[in-house]
Rosetta silent file (secondary structure, phi, psi, omega in degrees, C-alpha in Angstrom):
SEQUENCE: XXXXXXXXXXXXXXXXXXXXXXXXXXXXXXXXXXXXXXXXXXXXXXXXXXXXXXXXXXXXXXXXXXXXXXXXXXXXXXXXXXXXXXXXXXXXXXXXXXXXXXXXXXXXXXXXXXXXXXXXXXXXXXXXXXXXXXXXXXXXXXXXXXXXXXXXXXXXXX
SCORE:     score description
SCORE:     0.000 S_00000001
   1 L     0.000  123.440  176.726    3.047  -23.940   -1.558 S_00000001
   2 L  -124.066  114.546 -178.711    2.026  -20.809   -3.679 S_00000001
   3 L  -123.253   81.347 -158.296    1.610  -17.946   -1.785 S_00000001
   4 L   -87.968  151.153 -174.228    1.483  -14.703   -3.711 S_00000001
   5 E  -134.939   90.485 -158.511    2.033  -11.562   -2.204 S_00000001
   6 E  -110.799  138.147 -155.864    1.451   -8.303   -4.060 S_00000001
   7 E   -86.834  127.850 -178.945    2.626   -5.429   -2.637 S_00000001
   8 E   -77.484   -3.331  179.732   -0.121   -2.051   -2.823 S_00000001
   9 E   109.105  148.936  141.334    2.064    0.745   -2.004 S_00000001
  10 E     6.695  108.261  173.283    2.793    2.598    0.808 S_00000001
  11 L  -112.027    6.374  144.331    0.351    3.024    3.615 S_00000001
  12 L   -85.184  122.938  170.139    2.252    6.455    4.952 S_00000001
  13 L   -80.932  168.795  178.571    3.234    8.655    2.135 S_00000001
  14 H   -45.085  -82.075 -170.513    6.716   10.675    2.837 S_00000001
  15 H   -15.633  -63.434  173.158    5.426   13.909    3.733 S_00000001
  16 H   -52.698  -80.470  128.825    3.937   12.544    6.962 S_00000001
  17 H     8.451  -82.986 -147.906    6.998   10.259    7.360 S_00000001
  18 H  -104.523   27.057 -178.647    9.530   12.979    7.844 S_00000001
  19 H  -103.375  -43.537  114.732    6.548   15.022    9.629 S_00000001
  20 H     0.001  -77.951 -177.050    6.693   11.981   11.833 S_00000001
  21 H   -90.239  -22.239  157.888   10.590   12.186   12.702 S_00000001
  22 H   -42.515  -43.619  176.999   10.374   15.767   12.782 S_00000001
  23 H   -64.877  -69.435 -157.629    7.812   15.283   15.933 S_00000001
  24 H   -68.248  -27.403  166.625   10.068   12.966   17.476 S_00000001
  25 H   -49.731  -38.403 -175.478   13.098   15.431   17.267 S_00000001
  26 H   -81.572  -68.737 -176.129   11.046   17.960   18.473 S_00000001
  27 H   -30.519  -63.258  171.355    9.516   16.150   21.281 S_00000001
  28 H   -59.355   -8.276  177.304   12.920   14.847   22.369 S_00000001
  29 H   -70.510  -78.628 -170.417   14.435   18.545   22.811 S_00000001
  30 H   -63.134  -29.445  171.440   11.391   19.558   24.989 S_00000001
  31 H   -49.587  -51.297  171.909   11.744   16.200   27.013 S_00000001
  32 H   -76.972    5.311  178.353   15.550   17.515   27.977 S_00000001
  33 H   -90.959  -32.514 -154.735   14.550   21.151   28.876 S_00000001
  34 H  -115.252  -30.911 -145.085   11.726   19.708   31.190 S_00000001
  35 L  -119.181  157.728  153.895   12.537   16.160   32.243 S_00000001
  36 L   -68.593  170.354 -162.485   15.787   14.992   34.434 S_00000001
  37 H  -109.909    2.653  162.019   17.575   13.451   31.618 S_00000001
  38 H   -77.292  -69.558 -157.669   17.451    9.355   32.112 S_00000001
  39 H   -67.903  -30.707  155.307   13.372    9.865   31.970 S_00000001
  40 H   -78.812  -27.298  139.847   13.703   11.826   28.949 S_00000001
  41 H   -14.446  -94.893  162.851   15.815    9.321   27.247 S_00000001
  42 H   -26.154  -52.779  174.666   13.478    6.656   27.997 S_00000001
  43 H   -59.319  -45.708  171.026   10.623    8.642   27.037 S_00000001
  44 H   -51.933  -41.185 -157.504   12.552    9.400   23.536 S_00000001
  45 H   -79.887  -40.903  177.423   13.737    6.101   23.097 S_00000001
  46 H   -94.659    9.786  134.392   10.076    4.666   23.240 S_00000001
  47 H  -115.651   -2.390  144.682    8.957    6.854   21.067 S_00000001
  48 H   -16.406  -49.188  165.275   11.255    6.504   18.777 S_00000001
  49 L   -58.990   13.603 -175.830   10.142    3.222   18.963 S_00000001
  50 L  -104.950  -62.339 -165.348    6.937    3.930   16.685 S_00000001
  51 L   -49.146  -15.308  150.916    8.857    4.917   13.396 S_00000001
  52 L   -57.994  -33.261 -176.724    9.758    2.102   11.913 S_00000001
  53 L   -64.323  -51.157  157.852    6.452    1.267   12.198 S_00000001
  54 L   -58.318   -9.665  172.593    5.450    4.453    9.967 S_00000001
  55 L  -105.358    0.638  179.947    8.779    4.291    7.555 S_00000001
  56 L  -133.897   52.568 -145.252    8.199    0.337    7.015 S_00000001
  57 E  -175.969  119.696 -160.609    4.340   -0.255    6.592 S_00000001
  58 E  -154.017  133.191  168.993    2.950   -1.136    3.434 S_00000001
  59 E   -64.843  125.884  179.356   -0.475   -2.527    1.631 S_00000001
  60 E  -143.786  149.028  157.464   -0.371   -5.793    0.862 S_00000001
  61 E  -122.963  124.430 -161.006   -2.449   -8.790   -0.419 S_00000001
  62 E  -107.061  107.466  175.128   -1.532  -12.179    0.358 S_00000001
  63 E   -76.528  136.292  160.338   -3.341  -15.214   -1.465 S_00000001
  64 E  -129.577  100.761  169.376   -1.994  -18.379   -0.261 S_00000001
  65 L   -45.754  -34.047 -171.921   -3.633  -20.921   -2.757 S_00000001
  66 L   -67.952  -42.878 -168.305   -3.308  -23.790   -0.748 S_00000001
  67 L   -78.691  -20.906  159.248   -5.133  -22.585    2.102 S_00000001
  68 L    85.258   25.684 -179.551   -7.878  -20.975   -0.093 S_00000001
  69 E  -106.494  135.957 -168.345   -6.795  -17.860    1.626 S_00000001
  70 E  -133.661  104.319 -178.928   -6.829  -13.668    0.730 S_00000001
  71 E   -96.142  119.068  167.435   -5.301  -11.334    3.487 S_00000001
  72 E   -96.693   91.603 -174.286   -6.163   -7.606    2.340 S_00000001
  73 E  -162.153 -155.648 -166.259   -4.444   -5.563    4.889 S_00000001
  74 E  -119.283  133.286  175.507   -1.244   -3.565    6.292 S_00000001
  75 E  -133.014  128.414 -169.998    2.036   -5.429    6.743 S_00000001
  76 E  -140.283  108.499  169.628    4.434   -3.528    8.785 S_00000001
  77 L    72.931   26.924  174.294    8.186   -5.014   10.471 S_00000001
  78 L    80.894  -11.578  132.825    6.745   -8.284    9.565 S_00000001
  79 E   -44.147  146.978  143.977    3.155   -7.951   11.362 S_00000001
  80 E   -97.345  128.355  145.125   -0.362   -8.042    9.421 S_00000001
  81 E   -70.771   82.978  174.104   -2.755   -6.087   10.294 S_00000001
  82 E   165.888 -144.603  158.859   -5.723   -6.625    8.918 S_00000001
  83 E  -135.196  137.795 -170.985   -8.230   -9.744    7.726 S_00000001
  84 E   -88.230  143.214 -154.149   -8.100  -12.701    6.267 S_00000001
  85 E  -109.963  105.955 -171.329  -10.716  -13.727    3.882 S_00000001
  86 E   -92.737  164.719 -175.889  -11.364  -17.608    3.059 S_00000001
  87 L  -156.355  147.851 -165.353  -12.439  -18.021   -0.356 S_00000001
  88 L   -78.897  -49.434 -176.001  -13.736  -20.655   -2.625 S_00000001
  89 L  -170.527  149.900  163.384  -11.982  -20.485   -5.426 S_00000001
  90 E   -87.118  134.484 -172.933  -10.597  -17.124   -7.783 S_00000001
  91 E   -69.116  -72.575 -156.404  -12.960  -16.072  -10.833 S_00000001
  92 E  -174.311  144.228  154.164  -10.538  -14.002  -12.662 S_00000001
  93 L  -130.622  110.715  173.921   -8.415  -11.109  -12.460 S_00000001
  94 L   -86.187 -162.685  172.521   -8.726   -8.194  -14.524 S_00000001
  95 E  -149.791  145.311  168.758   -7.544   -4.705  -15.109 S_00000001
  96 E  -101.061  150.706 -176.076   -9.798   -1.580  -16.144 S_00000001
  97 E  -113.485  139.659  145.525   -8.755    1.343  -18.104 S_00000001
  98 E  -140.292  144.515 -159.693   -9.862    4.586  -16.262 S_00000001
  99 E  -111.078  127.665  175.979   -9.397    7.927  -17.840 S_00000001
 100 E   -98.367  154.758 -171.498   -7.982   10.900  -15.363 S_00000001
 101 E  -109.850  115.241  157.684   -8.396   14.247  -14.913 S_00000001
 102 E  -146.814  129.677 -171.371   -5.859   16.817  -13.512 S_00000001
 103 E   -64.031  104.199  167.244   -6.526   20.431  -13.509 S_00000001
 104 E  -118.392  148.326 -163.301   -3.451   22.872  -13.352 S_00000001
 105 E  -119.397  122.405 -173.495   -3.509   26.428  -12.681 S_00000001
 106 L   -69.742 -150.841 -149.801   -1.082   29.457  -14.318 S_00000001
 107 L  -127.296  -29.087 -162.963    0.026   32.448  -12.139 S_00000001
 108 L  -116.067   37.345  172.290   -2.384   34.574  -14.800 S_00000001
 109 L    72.983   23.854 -175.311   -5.381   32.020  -13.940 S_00000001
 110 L   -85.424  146.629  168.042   -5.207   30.153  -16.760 S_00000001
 111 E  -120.678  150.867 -170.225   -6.089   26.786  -16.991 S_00000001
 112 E  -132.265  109.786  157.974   -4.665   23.732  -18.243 S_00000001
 113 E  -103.570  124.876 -163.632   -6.404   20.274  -18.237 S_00000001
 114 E  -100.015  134.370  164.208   -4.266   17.067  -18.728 S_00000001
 115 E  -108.778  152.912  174.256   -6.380   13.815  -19.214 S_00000001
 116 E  -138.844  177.954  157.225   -4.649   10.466  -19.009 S_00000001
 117 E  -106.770  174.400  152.739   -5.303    7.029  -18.938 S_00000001
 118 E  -144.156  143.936  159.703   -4.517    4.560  -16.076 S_00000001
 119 E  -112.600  139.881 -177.097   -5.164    0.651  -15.512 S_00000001
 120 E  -112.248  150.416 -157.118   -6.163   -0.621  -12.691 S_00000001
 121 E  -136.757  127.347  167.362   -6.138   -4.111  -11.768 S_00000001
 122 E  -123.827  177.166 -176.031   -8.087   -6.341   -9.812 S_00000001
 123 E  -125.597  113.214 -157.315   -8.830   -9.616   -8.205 S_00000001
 124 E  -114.597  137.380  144.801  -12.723  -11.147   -8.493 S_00000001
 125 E   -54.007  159.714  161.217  -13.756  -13.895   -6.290 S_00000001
 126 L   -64.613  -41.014  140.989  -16.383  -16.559   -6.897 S_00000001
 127 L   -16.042  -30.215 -122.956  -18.174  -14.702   -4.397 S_00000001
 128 L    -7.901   46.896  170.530  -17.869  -11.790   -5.797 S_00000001
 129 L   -58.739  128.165 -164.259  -16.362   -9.976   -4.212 S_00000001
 130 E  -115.397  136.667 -158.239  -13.613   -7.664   -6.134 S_00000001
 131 E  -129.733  112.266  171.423  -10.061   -6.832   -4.128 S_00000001
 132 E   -60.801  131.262  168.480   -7.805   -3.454   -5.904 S_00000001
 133 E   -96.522  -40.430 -152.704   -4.091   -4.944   -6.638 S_00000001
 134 E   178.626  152.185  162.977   -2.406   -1.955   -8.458 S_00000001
 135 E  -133.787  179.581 -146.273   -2.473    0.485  -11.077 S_00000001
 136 E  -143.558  115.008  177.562   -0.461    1.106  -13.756 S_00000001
 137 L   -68.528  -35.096 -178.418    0.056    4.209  -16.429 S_00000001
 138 L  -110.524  142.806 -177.672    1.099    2.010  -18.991 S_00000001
 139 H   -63.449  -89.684 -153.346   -1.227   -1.243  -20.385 S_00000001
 140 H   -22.732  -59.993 -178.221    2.152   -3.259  -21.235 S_00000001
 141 H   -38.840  -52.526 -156.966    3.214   -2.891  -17.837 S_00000001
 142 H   -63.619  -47.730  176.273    0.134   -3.439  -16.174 S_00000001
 143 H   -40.924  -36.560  168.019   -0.522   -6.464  -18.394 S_00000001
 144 H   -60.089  -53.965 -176.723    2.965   -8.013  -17.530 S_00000001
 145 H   -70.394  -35.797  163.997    2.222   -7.561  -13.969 S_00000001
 146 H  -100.161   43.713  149.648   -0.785   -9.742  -14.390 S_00000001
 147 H   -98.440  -31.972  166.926    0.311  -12.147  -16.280 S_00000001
 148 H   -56.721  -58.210  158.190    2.959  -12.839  -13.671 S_00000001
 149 H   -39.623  -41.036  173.927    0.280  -12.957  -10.941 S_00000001
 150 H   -49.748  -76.209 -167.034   -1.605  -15.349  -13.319 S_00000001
 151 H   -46.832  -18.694 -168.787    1.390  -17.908  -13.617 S_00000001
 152 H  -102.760    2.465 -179.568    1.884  -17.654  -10.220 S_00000001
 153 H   -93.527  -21.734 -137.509   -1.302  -18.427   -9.194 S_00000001
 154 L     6.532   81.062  165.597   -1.622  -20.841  -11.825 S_00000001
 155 L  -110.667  150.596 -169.728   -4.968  -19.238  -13.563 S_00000001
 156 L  -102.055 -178.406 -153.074   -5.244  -19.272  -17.095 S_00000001
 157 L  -105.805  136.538 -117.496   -5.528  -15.983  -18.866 S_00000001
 158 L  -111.120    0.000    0.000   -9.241  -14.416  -19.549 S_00000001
């Protein structure tokens, strides 16, 4: 059964995250100033019960070749979230070079612009339909990662 599953990143970034358990810390305080204290427990404990879901919850796309299947979604504590996609057959997957921009600013207004490159790498249907896997600063890497995806897919290389 070959079922590849490449993981997209993050779908919370940190900031938010500890913005996130900050809230619940907070919450729980004012629950024991205001509440009898079993019912603020309770109250704490279920929401507590959300934060794994925001510290464990991550983009992922799952091919399962046999089934001729592409899930594009959120996988979080072992749930998916999202939809699955039947598909005829995969065209090819490539990766694009796109060239970045990022502006930085001195203290005496000054400006500094750094350009880079990045590759980005995708997955085209027969359909055609095109699904983002990952991007990458450096071409070896990126190239590496989809060559693995290739083999594991077994597609031959473009």
């Amino acid at each position: 059964m070959r079922i590849v599953r490449i993981n997209k990143g993050r779908t919370v970034n940190l900031p938010i995250r500890l913005v996130g358990v900050l809230f619940v810390v907070f919450i729980t305080i004012k629950l024991m100033d205001t509440l009898p204290e079993p019912w603020s427990i309770f109250i704490a404990i279920a929401i507590a019960s959300f934060l794994p879901l925001l510290w464990f919850s991550f983009n992922v796309i799952i091919i399962n070749e046999e089934k001729k299947t592409l899930f594009d979604g959120i996988w979080t504590m072992g749930h998916k979230l999202g939809k699955v996609i039947s598909y005829g057959s995969i065209e090819k997957i490539f990766i694009n070079k796109v060239k970045t921009k990022q502006t930085m600013y001195s203290l005496s207004n000054r400006q500094n612009i750094v350009t880079n490159h990045e590759y980005q790498a995708y997955i085209k249907l027969n359909n055609g339909d095109k699904y983002y896997l990952f991007s990458h600063p450096l071409e070896e890497t990126a190239e590496e990662k989809v060559t693995k995806i290739r083999e594991k897919l077994g597609l031959e290389a473009n």
